[in-house]
N, C-alpha and C positions, 0 to 999 in steps of 0.2 A: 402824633400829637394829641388826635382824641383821646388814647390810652393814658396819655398823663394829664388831659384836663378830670375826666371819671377819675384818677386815683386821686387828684387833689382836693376834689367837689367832698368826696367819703372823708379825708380828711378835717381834724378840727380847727381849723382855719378860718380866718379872718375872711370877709370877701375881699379885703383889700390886700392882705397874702395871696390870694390865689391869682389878682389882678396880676402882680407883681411877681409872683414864680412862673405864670405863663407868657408874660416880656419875655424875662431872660432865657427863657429856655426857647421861645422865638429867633432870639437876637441868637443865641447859637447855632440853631439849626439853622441859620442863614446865612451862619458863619462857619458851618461845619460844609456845606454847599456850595463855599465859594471856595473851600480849602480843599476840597475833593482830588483834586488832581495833586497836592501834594502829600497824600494823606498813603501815599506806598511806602512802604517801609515804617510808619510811623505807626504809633498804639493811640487808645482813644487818651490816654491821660494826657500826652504829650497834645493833641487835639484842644483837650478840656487848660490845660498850662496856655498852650496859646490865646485862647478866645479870652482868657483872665487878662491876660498881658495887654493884648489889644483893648479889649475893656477897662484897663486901667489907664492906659491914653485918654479914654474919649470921656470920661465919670468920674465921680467921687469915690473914694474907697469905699464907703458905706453901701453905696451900691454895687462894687467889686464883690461884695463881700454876700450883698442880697444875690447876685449871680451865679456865686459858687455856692450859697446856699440850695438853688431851686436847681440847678445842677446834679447837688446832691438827693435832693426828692427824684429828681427824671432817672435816674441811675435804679434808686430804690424801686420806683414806678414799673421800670425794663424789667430787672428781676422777681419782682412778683407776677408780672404776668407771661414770665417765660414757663 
């Protein structure tokens, strides 16, 4: 999670984007931690399709959509520092 707070901070972002990309990508890993045990046989998209799903239960689309946005930074984030 430090690795995607430093790649968001370098980015030119809003502090209230960054507020806001580090929630959602919270709210996943908490939801990727509770998904763990069903997470055999499955890939991370199918992972990332769930945590949307459920998040679109509990939120506004609008924030669905700020979720899968900071999702996609934390993806980008993994890949630059692999």
């Amino acid at each position: 999670m430090q690795d995607f707070i430093n790649f968001i901070l370098k980015k030119q972002l809003t502090e209230k984007q960054q507020l806001f990309f580090s929630h959602w990508v919270q709210r996943y890993c908490a939801f990727a931690k509770r998904s763990v045990a069903a997470l055999v046989g499955q890939d991370l998209q199918d992972l990332i399709r769930r945590f949307l799903e459920d998040l679109g239960r509990q939120v506004e689309s609008w924030q669905v959509q700020l979720g899968r946005d900071a999702l996609v930074i934390f993806k980008l984030c993994k890949i630059s520092s692999s």
